[in-house]
MARGU-421648 format. One line per field, with one value per residue: residue number from 1; residue in one letter; chain; x, y, z of N, C-alpha, C, O, CB in turn. Coordinates in steps of 0.02 Angstrom, whole numbers, plus 50000, padded with zeros to 5 digits. Glycine has a CB too. Layout:
N
resi: c(NUM  ...)
resn: c(A  ...)
chain: c(A  ...)
n.east: c(X  ...)
n.north: c(Y  ...)
n.up: c(Z  ...)
ca.east: c(X  ...)
ca.north: c(Y  ...)
ca.up: c(Z  ...)
c.east: c(X  ...)
c.north: c(Y  ...)
c.up: c(Z  ...)
o.east: c(X  ...)
o.north: c(Y  ...)
o.up: c(Z  ...)
cb.east: c(X  ...)
cb.north: c(Y  ...)
cb.up: c(Z  ...)
//
This chain:
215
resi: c(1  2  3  4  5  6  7  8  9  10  11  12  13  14  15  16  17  18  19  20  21  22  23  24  25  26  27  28  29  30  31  32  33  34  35  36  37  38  39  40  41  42  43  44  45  46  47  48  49  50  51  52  53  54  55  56  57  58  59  60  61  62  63  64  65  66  67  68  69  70  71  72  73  74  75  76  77  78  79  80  81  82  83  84  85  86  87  88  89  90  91  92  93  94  95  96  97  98  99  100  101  102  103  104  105  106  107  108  109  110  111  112  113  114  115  116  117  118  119  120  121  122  123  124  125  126  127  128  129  130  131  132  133  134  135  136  137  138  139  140  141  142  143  144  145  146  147  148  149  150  151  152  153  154  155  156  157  158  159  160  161  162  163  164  165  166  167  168  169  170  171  172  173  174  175  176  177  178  179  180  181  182  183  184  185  186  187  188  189  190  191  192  193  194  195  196  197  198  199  200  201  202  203  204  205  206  207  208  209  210  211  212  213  214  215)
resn: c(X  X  X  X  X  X  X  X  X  X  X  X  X  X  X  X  X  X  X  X  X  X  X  X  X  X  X  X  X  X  X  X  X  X  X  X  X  X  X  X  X  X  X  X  X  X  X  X  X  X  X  X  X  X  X  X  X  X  X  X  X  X  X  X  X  X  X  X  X  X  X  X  X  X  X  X  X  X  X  X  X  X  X  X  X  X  X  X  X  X  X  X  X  X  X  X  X  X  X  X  X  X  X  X  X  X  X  X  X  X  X  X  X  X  X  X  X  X  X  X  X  X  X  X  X  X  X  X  X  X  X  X  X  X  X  X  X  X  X  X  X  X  X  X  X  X  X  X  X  X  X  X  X  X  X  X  X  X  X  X  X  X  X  X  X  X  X  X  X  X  X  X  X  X  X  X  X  X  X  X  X  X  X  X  X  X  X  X  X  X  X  X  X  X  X  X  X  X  X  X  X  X  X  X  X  X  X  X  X  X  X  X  X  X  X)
chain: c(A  A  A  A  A  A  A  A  A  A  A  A  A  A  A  A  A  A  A  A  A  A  A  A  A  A  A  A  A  A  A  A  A  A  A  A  A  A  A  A  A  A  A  A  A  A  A  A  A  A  A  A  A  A  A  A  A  A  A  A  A  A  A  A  A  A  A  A  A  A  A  A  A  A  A  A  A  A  A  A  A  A  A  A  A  A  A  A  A  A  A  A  A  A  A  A  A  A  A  A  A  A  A  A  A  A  A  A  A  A  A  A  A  A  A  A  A  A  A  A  A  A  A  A  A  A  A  A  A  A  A  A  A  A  A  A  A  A  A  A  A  A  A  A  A  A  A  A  A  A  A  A  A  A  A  A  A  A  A  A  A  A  A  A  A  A  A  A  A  A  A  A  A  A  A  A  A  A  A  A  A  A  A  A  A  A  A  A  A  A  A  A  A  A  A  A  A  A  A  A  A  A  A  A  A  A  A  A  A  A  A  A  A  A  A)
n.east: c(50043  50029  50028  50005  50065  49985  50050  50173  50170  50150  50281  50367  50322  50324  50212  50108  49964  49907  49951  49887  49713  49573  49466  49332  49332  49376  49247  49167  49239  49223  49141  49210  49309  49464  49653  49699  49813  49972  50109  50297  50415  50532  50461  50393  50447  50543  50458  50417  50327  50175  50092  49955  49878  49694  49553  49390  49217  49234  49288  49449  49590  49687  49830  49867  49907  49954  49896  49840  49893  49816  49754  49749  49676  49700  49703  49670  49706  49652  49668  49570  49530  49424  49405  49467  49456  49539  49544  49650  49652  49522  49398  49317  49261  49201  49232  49174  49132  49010  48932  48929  49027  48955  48990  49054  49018  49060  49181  49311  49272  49304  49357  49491  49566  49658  49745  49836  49789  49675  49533  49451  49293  49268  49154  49063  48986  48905  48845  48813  48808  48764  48761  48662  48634  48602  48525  48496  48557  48557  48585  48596  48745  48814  48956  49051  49205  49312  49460  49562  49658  49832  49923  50052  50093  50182  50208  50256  50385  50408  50401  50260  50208  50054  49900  49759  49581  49405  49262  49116  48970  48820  48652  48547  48412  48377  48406  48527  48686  48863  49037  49174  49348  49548  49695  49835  49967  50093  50192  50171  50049  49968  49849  49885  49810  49634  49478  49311  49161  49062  48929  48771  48782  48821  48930  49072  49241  49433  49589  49751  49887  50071  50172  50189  50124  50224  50250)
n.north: c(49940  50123  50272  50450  50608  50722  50882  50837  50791  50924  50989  50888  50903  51041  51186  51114  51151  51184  51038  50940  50940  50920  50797  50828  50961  50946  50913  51014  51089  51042  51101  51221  51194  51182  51153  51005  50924  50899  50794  50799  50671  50652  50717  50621  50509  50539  50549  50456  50370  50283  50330  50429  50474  50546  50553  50630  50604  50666  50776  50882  50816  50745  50732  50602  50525  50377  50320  50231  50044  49907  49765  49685  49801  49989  50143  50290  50453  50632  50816  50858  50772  50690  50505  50381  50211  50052  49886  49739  49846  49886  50021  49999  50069  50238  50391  50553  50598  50702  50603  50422  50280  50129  50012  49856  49699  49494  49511  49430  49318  49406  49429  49498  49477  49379  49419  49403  49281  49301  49244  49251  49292  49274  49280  49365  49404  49533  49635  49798  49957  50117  50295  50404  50558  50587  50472  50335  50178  50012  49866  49704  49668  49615  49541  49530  49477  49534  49533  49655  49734  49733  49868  49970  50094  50246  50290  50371  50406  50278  50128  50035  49882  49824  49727  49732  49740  49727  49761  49726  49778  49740  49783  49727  49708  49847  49909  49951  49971  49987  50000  49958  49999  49905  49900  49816  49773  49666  49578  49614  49598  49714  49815  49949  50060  50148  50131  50158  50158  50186  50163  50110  50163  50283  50410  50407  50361  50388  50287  50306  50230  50310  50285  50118  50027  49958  49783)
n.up: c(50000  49944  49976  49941  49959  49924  49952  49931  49793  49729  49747  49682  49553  49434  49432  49487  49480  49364  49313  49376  49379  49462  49478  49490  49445  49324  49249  49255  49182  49055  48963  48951  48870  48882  48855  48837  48964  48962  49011  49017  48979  49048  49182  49187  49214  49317  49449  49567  49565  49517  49377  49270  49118  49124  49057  49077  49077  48917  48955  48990  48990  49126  49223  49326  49472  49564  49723  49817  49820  49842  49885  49765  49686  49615  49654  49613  49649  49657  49688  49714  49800  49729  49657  49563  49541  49480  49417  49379  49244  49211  49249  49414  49526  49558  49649  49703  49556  49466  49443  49483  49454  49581  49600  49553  49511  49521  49466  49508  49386  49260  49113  49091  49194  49174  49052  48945  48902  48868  48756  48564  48572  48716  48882  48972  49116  49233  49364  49375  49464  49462  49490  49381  49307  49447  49490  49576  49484  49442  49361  49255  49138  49006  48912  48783  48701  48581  48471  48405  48281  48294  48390  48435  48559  48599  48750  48888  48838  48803  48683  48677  48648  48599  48617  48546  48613  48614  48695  48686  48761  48848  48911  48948  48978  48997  48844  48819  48739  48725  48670  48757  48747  48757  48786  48808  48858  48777  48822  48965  49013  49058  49039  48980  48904  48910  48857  48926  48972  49138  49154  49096  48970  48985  49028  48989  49000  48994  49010  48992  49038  49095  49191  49252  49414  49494  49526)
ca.east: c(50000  50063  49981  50055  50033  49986  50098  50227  50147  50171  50350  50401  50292  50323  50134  50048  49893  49889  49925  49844  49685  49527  49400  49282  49340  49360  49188  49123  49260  49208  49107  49263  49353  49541  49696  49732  49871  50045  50183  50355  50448  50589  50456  50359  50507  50565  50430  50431  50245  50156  50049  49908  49820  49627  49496  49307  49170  49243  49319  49496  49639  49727  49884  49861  49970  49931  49887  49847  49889  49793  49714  49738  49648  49738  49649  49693  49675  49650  49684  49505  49492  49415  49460  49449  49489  49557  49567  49659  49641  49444  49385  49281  49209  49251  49207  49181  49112  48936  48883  48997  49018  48954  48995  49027  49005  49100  49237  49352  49271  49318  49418  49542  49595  49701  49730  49849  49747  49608  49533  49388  49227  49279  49106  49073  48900  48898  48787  48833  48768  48792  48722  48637  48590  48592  48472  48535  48533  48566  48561  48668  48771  48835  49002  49087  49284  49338  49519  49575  49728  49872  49972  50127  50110  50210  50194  50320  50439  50448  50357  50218  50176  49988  49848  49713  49516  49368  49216  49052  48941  48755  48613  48479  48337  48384  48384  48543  48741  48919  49084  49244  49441  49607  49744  49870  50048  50085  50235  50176  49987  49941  49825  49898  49759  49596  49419  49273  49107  49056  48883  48727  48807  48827  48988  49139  49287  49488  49655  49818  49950  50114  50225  50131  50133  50284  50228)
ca.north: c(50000  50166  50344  50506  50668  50796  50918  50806  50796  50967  51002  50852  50938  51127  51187  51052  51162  51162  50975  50891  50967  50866  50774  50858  51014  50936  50900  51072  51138  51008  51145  51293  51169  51192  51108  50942  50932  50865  50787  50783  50614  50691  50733  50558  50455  50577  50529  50377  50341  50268  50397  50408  50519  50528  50581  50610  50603  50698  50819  50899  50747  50769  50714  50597  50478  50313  50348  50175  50020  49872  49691  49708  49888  50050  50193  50352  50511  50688  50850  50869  50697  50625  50432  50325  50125  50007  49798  49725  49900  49920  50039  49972  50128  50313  50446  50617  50629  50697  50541  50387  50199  50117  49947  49806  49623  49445  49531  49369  49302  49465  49393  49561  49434  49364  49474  49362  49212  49311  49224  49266  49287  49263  49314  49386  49428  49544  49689  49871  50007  50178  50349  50448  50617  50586  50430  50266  50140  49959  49831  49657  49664  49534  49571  49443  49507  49509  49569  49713  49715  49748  49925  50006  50156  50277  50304  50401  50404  50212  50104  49980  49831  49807  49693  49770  49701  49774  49722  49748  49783  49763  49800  49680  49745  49937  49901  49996  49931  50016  49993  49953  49954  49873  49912  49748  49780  49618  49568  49634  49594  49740  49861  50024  50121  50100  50174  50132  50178  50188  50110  50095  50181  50343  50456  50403  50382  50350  50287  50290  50233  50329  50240  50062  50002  49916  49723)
ca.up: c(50000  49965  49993  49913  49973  49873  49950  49893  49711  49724  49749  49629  49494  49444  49398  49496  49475  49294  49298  49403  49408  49513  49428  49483  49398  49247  49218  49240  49129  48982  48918  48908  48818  48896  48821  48886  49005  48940  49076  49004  48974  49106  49221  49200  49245  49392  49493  49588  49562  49475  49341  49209  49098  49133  49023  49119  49035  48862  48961  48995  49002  49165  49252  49401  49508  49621  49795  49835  49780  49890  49885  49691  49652  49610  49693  49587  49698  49625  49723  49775  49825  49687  49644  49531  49570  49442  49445  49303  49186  49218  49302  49476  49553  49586  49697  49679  49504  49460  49451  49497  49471  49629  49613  49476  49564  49494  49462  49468  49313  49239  49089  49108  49256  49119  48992  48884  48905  48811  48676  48554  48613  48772  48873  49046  49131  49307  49400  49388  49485  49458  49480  49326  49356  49546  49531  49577  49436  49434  49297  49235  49104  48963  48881  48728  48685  48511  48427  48311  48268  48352  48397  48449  48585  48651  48845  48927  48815  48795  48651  48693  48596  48654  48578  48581  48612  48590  48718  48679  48826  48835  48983  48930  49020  48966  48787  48801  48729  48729  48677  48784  48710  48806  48746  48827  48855  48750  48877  49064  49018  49088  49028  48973  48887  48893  48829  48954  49008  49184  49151  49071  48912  49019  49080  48975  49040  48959  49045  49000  49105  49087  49194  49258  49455  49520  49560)
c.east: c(50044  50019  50068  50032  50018  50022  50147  50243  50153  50230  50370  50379  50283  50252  50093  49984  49864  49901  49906  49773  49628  49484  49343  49266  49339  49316  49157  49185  49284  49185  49161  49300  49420  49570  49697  49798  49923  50104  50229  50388  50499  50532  50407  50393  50555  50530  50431  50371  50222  50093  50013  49906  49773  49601  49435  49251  49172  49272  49392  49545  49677  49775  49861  49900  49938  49942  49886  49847  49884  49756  49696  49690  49699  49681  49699  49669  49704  49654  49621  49490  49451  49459  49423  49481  49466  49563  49581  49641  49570  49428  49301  49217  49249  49208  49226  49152  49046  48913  48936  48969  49009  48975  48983  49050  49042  49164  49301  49348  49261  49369  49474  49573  49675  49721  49786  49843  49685  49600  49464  49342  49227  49186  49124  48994  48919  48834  48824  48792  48805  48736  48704  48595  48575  48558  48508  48500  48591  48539  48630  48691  48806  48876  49019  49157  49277  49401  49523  49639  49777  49924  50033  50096  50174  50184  50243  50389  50469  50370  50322  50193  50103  49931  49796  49626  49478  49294  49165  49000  48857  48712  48541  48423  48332  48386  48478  48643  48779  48989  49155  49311  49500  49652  49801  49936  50053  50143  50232  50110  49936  49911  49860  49866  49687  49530  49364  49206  49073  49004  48814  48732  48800  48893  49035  49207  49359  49544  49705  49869  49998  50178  50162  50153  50191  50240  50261)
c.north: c(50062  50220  50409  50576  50709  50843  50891  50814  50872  51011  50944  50878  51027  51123  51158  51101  51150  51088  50917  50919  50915  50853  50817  50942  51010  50915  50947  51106  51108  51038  51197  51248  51193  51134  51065  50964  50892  50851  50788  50710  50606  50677  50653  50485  50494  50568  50472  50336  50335  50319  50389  50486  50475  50574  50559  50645  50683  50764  50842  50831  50783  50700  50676  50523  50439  50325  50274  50130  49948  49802  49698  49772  49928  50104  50282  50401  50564  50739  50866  50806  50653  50557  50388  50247  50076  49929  49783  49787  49918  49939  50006  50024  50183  50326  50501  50640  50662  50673  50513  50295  50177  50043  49885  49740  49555  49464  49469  49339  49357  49442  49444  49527  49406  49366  49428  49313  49229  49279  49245  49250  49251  49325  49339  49431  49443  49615  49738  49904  50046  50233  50393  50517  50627  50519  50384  50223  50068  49929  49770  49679  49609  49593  49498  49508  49482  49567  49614  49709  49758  49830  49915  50077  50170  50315  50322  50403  50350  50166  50034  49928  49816  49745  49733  49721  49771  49742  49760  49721  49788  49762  49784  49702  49817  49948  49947  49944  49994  49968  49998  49940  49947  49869  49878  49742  49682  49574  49554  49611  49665  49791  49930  50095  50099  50158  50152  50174  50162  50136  50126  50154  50261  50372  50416  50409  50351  50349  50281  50277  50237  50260  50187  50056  49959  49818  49698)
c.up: c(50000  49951  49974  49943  49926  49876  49901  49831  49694  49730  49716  49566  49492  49407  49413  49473  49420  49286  49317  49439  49453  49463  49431  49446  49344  49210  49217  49202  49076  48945  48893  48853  48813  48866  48870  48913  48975  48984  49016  49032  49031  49173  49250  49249  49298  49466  49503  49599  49504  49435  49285  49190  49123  49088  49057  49083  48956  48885  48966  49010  49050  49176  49329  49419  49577  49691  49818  49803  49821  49871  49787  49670  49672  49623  49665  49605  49643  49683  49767  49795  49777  49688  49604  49528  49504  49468  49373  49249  49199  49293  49358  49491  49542  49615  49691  49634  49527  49476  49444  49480  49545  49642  49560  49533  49506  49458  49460  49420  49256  49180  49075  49160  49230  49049  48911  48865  48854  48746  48661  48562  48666  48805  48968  49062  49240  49304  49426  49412  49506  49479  49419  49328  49430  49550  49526  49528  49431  49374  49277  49170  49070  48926  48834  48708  48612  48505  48410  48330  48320  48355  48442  48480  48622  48718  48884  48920  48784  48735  48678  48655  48624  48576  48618  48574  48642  48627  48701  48730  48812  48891  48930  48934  48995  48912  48777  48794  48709  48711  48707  48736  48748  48767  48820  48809  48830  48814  48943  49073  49071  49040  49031  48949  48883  48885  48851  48947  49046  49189  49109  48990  48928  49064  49040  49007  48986  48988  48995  49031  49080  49113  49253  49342  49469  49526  49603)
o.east: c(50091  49971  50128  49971  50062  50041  50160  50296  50162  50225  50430  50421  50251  50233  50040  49949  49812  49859  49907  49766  49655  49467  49312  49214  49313  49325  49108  49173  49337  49194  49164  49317  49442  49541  49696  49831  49902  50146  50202  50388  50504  50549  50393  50376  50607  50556  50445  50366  50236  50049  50030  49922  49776  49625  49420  49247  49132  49282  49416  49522  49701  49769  49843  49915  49909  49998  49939  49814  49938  49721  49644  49673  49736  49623  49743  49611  49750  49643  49617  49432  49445  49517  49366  49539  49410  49582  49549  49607  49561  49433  49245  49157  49307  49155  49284  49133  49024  48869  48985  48917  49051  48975  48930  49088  49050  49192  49336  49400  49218  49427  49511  49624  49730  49715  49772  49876  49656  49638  49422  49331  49192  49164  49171  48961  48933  48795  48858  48734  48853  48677  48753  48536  48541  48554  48551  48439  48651  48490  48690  48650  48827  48860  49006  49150  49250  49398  49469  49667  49765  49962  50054  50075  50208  50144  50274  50436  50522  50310  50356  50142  50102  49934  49788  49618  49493  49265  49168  48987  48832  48741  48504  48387  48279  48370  48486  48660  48752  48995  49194  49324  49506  49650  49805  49959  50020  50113  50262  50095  49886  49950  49861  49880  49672  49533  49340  49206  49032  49014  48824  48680  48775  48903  49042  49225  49350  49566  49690  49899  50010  50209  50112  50208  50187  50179  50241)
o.north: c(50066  50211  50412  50589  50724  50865  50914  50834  50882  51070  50951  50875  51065  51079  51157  51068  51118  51063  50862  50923  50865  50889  50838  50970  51051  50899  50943  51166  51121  51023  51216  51270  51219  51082  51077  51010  50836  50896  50777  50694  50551  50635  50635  50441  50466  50574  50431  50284  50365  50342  50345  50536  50416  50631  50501  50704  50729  50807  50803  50795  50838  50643  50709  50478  50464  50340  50255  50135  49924  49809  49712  49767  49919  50101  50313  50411  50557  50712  50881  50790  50592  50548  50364  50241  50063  49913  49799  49764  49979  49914  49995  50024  50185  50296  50513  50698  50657  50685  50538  50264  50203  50021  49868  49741  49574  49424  49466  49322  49351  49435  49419  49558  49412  49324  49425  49289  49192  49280  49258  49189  49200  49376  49333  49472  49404  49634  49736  49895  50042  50218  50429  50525  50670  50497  50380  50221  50072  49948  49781  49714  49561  49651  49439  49569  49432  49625  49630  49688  49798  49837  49867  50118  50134  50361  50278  50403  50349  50173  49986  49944  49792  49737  49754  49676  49824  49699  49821  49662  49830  49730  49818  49714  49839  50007  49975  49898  50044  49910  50040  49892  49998  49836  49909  49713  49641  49534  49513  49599  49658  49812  49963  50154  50045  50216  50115  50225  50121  50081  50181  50177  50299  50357  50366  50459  50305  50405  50243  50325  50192  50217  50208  50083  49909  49825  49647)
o.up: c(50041  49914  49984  49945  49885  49822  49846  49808  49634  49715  49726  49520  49529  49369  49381  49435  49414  49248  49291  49500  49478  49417  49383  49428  49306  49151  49180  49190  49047  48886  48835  48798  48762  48853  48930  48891  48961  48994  48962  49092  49059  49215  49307  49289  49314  49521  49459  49632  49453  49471  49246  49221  49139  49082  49069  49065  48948  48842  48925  49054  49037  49154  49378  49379  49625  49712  49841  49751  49837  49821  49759  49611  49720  49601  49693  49589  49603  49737  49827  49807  49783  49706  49610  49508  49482  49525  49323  49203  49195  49349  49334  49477  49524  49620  49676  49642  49584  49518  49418  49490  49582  49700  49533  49582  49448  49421  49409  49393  49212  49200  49032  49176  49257  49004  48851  48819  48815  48697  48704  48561  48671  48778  49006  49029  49286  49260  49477  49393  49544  49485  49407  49346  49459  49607  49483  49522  49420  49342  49280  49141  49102  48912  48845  48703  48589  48525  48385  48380  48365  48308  48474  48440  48657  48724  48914  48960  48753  48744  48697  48624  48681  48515  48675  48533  48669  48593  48699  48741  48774  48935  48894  48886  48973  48902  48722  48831  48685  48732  48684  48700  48782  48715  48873  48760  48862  48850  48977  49131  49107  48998  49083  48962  48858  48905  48809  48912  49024  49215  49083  48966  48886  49123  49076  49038  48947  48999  48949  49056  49040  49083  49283  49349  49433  49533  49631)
cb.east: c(49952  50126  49935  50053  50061  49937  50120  50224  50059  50145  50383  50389  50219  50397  50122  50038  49877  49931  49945  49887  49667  49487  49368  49270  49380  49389  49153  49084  49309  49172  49045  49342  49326  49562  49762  49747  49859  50076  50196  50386  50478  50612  50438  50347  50561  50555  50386  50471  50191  50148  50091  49822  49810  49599  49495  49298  49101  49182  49297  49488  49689  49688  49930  49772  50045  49973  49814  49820  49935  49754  49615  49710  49569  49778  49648  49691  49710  49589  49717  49429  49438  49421  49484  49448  49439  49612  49494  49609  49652  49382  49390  49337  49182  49280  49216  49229  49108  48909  48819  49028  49085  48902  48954  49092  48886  49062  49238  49357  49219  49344  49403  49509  49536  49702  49777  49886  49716  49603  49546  49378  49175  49378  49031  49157  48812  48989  48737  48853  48722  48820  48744  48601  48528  48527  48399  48536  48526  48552  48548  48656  48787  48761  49060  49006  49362  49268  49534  49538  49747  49922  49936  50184  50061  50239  50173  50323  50467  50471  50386  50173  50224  49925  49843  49717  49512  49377  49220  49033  48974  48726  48626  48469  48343  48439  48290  48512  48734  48918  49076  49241  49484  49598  49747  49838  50097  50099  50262  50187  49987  49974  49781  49938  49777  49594  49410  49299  49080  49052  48866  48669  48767  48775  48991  49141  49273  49503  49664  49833  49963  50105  50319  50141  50090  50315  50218)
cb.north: c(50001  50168  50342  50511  50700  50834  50928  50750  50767  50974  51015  50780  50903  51186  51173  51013  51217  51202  50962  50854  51014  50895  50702  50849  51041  50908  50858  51117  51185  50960  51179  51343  51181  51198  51130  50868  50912  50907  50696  50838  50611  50804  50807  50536  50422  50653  50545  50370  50382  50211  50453  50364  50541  50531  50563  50642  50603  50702  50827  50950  50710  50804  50779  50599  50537  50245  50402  50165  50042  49916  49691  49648  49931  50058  50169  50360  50519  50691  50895  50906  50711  50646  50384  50347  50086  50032  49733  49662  49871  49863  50110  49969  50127  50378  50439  50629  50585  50691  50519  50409  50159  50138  49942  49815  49603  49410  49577  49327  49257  49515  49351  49640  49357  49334  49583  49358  49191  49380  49138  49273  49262  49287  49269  49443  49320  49567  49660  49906  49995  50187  50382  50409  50617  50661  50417  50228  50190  49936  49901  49571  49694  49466  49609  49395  49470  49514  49556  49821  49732  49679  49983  50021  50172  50311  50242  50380  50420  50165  50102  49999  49755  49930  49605  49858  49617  49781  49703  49733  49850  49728  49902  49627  49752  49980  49937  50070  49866  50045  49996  49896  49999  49804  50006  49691  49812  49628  49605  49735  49519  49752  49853  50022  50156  50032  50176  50119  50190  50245  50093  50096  50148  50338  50449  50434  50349  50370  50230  50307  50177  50396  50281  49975  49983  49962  49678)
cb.up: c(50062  49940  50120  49825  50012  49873  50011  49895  49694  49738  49818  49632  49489  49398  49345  49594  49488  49240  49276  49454  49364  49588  49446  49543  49401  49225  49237  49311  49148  48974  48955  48972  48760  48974  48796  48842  49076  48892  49140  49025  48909  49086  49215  49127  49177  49382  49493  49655  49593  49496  49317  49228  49019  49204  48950  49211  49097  48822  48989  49037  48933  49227  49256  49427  49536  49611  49816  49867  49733  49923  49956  49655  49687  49535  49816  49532  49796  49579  49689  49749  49883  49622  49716  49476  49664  49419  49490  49285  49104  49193  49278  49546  49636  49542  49755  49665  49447  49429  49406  49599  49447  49646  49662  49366  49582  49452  49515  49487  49306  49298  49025  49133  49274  49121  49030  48871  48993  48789  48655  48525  48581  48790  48838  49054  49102  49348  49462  49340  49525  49386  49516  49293  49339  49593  49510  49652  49366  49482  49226  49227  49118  48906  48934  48610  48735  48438  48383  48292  48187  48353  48422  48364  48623  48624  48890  48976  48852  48904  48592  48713  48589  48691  48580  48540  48665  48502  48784  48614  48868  48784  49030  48965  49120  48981  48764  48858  48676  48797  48656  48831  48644  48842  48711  48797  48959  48665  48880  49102  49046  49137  49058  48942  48817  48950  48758  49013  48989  49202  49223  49130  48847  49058  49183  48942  49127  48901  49096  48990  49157  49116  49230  49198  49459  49621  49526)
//
């Protein structure tokens, strides 16, 4: 387990304000439409934490760095306390937003469990519940994995071989379906970028992870 201060994050980073702003700021200033935030390659690999971009729901891409890292989840803290918590690359819950993931259930047969074990149409069926507009909303979900071909990113300076997959998410009862993408350090199996949505095809969300968790 490790916990970061923010002071801290603030004297290892010149500008913390501009780059690491809080989630919750960056959803009411989706509408001005500010530049995304940019770390430096220098300043990515200076810190001794582990760090992402975030994109929340289509808004501003910020800078943020692993506060905790516990019983397998990564718990990504923001300056106002926002967080958003990862298992295997997908995101779990957060706190803070608007509206927040509250809880996805079977999570061990999560096939992100074993990300280079994936094969096609690999399937997976659990129960999300989130908030929408303030109201609480539950509902199961059925996912099937399929392929696309494979890339090459750069992430902090360093190139990624990833496979990437492409889940398609549907909420039976709600009439309502979304697309997920995992982008699969081909090597570490870990998730390095990824293109989600929270739940019931509502609040977008996108990771990148700069530099990845220690194991």
């Amino acid at each position: 387990m490790r916990y970061l201060p923010l002071l801290l994050l603030c004297l290892l980073l010149q500008a913390c304000t501009q780059t690491q702003k809080g989630l919750g700021e960056t959803v009411k200033l989706a509408l001005l439409g500010p530049d995304d935030v940019q770390v430096s390659d220098e300043q990515i690999e200076s810190l001794p934490y582990a760090s992402m971009y975030l994109r929340v729901n289509n808004g501003q891409q910020i800078f943020v760095v692993l506060g905790f890292d516990e019983n397998g989840q990564q718990k990504w803290i923001t300056r106002d306390q926002s967080m958003v918590v990862t298992q295997h690359g997908r995101v779990v819950k957060t706190l803070g937003l608007s509206d927040n993931l509250l809880e996805v259930n079977n999570l061990q047969q999560d096939p992100l469990t074993a990300p280079l074990s994936l094969t096609e149409g690999a399937s997976w069926t659990r129960t999300l519940s989130w908030t929408e507009a303030g109201k609480f909303r539950s509902a199961t979900a059925t996912s099937r994995f399929s392929r696309l071909k494979d890339q090459v990113l750069t992430l902090g300076g360093n190139t990624v071989a990833c496979r990437v997959w492409q889940e398609e998410v549907e909420l039976p009862a709600e009439g309502k379906s979304w697309t997920n993408t995992f982008w699969i350090d081909t090597t570490s199996g870990q998730v390095r970028q990824s293109q989600q949505t929270l739940g019931g095809d509502y609040f977008p969300l996108e990771t990148t992870i700069l530099k990845p968790a220690k194991s």
